[in-house]
DRENLUM-847109 format. One record per atom (N, C-alpha, C): residue number from 1; x, y, z. Coordinates in steps of 0.2 Angstrom, whole numbers, plus 5000, padded with zeros to 4 digits. Layout:
BEGIN
NUM | X | Y | Z
...
END
This chain:
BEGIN
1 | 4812 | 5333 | 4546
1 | 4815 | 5326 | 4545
1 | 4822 | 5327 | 4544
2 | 4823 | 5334 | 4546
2 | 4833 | 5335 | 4544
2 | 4836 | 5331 | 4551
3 | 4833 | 5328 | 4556
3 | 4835 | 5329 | 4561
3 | 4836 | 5321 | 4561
4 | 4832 | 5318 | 4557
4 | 4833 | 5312 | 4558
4 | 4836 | 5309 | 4552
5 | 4840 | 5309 | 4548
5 | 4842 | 5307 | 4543
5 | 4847 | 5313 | 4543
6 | 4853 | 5314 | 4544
6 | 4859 | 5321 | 4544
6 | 4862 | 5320 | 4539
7 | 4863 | 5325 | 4538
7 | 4868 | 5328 | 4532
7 | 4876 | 5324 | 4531
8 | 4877 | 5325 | 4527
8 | 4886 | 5322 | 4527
8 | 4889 | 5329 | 4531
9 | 4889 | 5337 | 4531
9 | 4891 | 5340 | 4533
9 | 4889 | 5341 | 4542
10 | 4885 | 5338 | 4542
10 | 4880 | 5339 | 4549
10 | 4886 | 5333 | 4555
11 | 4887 | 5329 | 4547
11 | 4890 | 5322 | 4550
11 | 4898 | 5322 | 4552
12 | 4900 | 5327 | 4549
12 | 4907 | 5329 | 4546
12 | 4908 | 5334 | 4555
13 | 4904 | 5340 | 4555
13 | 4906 | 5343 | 4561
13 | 4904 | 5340 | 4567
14 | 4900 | 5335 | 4568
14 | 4898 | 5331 | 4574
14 | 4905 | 5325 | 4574
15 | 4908 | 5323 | 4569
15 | 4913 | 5318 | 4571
15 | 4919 | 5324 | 4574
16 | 4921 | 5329 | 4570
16 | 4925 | 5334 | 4571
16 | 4925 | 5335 | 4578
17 | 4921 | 5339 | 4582
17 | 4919 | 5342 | 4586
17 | 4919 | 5337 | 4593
18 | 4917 | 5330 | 4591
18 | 4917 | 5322 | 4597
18 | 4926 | 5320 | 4595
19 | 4929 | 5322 | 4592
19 | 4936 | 5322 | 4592
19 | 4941 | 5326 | 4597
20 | 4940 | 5334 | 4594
20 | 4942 | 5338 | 4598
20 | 4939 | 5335 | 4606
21 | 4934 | 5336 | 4606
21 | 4932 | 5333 | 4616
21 | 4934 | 5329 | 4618
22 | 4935 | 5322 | 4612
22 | 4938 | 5316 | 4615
22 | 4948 | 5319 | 4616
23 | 4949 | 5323 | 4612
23 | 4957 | 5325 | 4612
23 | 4958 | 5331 | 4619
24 | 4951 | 5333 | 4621
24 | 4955 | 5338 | 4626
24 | 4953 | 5334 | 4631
25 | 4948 | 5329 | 4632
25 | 4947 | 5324 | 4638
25 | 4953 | 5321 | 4639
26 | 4954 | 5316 | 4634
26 | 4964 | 5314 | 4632
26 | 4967 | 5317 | 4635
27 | 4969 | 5321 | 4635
27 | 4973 | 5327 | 4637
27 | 4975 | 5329 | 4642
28 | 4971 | 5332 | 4644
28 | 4968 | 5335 | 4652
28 | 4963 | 5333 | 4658
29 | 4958 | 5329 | 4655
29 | 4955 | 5326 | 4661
29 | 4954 | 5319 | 4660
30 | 4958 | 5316 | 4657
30 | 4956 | 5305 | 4658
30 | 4961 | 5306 | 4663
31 | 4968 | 5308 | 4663
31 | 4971 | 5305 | 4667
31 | 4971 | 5309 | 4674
32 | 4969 | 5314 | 4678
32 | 4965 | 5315 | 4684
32 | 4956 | 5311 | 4684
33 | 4953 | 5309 | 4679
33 | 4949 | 5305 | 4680
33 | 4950 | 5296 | 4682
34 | 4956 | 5294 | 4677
34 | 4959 | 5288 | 4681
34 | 4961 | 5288 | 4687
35 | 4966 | 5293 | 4688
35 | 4969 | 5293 | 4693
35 | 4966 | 5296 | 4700
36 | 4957 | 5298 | 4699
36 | 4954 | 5298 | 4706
36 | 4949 | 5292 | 4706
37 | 4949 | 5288 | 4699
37 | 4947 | 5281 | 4700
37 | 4950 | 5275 | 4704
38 | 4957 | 5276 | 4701
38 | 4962 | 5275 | 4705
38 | 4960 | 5275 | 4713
39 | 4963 | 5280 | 4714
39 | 4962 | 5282 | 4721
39 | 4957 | 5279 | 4723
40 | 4952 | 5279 | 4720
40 | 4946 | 5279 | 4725
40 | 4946 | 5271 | 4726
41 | 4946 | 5269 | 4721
41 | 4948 | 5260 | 4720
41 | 4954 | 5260 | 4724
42 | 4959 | 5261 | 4729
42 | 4965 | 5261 | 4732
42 | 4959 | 5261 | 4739
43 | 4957 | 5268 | 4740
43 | 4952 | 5270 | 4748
43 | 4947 | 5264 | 4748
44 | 4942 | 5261 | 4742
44 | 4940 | 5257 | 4745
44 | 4941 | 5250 | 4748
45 | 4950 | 5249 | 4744
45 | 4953 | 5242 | 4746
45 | 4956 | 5245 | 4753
46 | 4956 | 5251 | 4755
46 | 4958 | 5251 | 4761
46 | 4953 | 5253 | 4766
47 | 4950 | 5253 | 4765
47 | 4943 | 5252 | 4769
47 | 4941 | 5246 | 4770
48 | 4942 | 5241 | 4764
48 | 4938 | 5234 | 4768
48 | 4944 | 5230 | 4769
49 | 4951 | 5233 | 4770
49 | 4955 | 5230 | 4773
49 | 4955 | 5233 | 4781
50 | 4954 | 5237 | 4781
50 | 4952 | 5241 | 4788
50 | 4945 | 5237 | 4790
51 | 4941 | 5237 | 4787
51 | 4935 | 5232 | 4790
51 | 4937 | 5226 | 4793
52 | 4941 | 5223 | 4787
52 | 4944 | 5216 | 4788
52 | 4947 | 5216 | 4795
53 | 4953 | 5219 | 4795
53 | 4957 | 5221 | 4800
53 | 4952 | 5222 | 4809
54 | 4948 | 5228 | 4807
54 | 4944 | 5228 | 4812
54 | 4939 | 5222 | 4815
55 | 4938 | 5218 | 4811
55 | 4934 | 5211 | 4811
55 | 4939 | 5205 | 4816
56 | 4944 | 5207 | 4813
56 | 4948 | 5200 | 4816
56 | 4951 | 5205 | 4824
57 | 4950 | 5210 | 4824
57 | 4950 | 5214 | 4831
57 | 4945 | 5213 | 4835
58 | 4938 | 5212 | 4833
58 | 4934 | 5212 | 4836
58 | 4934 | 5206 | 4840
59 | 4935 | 5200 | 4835
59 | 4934 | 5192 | 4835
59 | 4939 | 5191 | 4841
60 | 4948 | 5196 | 4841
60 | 4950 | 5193 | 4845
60 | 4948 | 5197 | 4853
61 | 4946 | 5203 | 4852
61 | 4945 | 5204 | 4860
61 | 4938 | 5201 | 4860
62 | 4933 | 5197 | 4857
62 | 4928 | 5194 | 4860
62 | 4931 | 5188 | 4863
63 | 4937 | 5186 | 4860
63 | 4939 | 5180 | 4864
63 | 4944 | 5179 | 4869
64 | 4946 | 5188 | 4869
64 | 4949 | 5188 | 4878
64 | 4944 | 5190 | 4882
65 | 4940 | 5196 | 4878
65 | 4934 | 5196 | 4884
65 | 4930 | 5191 | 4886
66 | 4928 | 5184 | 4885
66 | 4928 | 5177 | 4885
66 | 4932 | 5174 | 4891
67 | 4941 | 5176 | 4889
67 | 4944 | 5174 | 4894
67 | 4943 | 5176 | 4902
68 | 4943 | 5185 | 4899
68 | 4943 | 5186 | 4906
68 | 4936 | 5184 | 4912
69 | 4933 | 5184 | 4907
69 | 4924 | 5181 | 4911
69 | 4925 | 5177 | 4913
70 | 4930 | 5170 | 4910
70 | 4931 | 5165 | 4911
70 | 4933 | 5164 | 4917
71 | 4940 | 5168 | 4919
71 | 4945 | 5171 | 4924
71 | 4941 | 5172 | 4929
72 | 4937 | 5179 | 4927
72 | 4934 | 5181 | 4933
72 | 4930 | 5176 | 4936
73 | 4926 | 5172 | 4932
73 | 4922 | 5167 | 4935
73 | 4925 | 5163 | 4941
74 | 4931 | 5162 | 4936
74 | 4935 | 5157 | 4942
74 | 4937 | 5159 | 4951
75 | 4938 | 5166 | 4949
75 | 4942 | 5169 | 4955
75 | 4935 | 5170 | 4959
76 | 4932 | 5174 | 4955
76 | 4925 | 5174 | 4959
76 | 4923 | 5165 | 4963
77 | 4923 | 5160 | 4959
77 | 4922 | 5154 | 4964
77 | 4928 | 5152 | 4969
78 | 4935 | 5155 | 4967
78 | 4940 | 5153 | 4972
78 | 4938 | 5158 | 4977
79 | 4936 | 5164 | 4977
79 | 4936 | 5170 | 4982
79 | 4928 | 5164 | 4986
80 | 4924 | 5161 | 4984
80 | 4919 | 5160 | 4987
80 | 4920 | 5153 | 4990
81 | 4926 | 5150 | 4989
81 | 4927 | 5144 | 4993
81 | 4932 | 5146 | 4999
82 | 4935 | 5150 | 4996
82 | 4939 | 5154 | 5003
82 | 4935 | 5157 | 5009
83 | 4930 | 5161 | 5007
83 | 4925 | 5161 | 5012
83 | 4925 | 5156 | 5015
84 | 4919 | 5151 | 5012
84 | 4917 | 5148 | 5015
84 | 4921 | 5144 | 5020
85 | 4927 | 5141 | 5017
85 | 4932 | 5139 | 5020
85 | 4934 | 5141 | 5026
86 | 4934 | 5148 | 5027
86 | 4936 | 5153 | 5031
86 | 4930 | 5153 | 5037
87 | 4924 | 5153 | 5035
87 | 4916 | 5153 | 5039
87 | 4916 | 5147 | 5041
88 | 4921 | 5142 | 5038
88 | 4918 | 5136 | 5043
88 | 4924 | 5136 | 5049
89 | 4929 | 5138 | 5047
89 | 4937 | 5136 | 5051
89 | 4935 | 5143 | 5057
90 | 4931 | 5149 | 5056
90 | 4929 | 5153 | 5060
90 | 4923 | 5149 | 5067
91 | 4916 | 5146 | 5062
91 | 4913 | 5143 | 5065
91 | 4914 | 5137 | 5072
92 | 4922 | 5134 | 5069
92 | 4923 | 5127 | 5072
92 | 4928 | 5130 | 5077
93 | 4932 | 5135 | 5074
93 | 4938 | 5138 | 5081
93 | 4931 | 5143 | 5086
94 | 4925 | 5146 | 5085
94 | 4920 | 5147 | 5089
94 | 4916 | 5140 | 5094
95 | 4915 | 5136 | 5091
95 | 4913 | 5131 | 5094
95 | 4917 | 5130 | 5099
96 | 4926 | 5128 | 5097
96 | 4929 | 5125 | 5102
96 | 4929 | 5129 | 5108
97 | 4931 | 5137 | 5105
97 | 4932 | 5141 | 5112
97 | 4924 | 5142 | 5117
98 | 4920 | 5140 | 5112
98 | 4914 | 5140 | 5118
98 | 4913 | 5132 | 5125
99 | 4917 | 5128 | 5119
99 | 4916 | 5120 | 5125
99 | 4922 | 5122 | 5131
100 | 4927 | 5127 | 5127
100 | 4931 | 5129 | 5133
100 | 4930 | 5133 | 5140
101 | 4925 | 5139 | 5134
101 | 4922 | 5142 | 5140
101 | 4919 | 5139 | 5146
102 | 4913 | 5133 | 5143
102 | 4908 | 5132 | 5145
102 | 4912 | 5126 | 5149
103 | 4920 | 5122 | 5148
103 | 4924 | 5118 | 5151
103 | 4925 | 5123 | 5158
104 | 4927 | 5127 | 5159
104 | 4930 | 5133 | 5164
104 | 4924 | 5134 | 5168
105 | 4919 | 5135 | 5166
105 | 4912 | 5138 | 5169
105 | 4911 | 5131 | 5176
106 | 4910 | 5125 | 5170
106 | 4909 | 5119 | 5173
106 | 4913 | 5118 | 5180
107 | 4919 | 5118 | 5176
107 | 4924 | 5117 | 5185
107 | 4923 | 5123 | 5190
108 | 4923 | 5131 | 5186
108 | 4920 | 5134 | 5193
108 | 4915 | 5132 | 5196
109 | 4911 | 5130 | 5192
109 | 4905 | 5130 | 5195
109 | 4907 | 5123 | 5202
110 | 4910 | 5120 | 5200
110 | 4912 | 5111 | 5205
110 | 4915 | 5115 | 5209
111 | 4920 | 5119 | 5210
111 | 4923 | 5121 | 5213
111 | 4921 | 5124 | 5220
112 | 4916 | 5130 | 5217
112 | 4911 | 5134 | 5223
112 | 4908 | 5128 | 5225
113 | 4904 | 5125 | 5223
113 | 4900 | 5120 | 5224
113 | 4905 | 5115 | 5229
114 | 4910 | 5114 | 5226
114 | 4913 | 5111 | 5235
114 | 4916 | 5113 | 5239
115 | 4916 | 5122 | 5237
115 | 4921 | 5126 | 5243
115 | 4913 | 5129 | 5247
116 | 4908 | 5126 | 5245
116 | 4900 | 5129 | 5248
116 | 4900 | 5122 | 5253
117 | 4901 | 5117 | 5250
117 | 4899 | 5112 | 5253
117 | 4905 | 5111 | 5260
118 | 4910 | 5113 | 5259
118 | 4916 | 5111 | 5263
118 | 4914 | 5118 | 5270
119 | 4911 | 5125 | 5268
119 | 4909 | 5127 | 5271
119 | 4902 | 5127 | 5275
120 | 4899 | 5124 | 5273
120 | 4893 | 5122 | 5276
120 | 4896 | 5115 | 5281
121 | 4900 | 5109 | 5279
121 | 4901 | 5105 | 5283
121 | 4905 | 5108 | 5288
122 | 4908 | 5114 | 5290
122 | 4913 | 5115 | 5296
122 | 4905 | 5121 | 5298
123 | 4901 | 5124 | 5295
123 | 4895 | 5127 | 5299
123 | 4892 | 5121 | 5305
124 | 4891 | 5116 | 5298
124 | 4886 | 5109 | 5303
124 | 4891 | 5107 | 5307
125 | 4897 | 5106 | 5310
125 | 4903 | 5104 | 5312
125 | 4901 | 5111 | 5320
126 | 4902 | 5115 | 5318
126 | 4901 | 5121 | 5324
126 | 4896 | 5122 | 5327
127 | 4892 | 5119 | 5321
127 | 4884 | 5119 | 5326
127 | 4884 | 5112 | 5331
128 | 4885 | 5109 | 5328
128 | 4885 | 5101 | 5333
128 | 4891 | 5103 | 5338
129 | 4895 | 5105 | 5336
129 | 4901 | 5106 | 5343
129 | 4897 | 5113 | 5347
130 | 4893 | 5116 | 5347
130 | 4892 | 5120 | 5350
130 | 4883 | 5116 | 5352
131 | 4880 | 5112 | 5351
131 | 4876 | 5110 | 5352
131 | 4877 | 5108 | 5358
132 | 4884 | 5100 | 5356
132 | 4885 | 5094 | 5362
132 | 4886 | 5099 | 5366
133 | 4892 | 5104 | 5366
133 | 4894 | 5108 | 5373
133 | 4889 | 5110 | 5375
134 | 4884 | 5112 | 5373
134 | 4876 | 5115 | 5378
134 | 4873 | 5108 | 5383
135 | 4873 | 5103 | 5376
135 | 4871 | 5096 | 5381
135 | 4875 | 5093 | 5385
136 | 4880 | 5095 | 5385
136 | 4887 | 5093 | 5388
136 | 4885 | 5096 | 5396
137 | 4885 | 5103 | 5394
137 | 4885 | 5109 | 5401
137 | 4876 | 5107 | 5402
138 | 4872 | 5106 | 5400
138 | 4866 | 5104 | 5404
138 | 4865 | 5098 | 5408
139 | 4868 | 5094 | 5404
139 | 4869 | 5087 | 5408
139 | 4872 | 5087 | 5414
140 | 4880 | 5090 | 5412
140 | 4884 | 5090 | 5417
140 | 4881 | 5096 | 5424
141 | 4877 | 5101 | 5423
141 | 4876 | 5105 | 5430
141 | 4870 | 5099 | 5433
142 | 4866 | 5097 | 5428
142 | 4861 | 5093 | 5431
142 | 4865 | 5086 | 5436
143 | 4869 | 5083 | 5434
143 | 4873 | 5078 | 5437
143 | 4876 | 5081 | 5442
144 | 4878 | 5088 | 5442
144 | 4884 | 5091 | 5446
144 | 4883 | 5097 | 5450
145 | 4876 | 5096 | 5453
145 | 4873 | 5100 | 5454
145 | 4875 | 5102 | 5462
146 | 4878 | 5098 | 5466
146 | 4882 | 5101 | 5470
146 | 4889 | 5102 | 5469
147 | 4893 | 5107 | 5475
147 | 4899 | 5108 | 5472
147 | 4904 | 5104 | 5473
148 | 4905 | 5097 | 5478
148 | 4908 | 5092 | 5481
148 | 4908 | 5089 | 5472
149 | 4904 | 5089 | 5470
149 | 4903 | 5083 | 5463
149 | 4906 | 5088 | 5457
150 | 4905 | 5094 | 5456
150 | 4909 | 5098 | 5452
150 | 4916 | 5098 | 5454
151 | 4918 | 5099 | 5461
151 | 4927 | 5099 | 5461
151 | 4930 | 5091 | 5460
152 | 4924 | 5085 | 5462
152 | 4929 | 5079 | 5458
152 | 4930 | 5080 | 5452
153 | 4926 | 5082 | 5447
153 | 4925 | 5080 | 5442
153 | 4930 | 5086 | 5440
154 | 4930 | 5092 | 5442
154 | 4935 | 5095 | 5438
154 | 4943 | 5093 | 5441
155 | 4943 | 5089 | 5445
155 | 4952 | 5088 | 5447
155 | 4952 | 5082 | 5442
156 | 4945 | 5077 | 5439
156 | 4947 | 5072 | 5436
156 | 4951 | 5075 | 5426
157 | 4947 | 5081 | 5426
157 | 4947 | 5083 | 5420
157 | 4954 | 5086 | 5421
158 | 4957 | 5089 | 5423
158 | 4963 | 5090 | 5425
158 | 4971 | 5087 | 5424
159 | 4967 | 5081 | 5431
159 | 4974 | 5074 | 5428
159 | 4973 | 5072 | 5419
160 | 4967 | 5073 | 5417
160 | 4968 | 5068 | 5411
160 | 4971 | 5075 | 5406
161 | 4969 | 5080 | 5406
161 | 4973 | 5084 | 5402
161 | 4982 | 5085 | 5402
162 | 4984 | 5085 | 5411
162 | 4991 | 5082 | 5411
162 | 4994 | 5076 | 5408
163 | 4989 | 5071 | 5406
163 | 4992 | 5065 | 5406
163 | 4993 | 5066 | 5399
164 | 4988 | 5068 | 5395
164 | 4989 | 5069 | 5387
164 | 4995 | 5072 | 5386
END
């Protein structure tokens, strides 16, 4: 039962001795225990200012990366109107040079077609003058079948040619 009810002297070295450790704590280790309270109370204000800090870094490149997407979208729409723009001004300057082509084709094509025709009419032109001349010369030996009727008629063809 001593242990539960102390002594006055029990009581006496127990205050004594929680004095001494309160005096060399005092002493020697409160103020390196305050002062890495301190400190550490210092590192964690600068840690959640550094959070802090990195928080509003976050927030502001969310809101350039934002931009830029934003940007890029754009460019990417202007680069796709430009295309197009481009595929239509290619397609219509194709068009035109094809009606040109097919304008050039046309006229050769007229052209042969009337240098075929202008040749053909001097073929049928050579054929008929080379016809009549046969019906010409078969009439003419049948009617001029003797030579009295050949020499008028060639002295007739004669004067007319002098008189022209």
């Amino acid at each position: 039962m001593g242990l539960v009810n102390p002594d006055s002297g029990l009581l006496f070295w127990m205050i004594l001795s929680f004095g001494i450790v309160l005096f060399i704590l005092a002493k020697f280790a409160w103020k390196p225990i305050l002062k890495s309270l301190k400190d550490r109370e210092e590192s964690i204000e600068g840690a959640l200012r550094s959070a802090e800090q990195a928080k509003l870094d976050m927030e502001r490149l969310q809101s350039d990366n934002e931009r830029i997407i934003s940007e890029a979208r754009s460019e990417r729409d202007n680069l796709m109107k430009e295309a197009r723009e481009v595929k239509d001004s290619i397609i219509k300057e194709a068009k035109i040079q094809a009606k040109i082509e097919a304008d050039k084709i046309a006229q050769m094509a007229r052209l042969e077609i009337e240098n075929e025709k202008t040749i053909a009419l001097n073929e049928v032109r050579t054929q008929v003058t080379v016809l009549s001349v046969q019906i010409a010369e078969k009439i003419l030996r049948k009617e001029l079948a003797d030579s009295k009727d050949q020499q008028k008629y060639i002295v007739s063809l004669l004067k007319e040619i002098n008189m022209n």
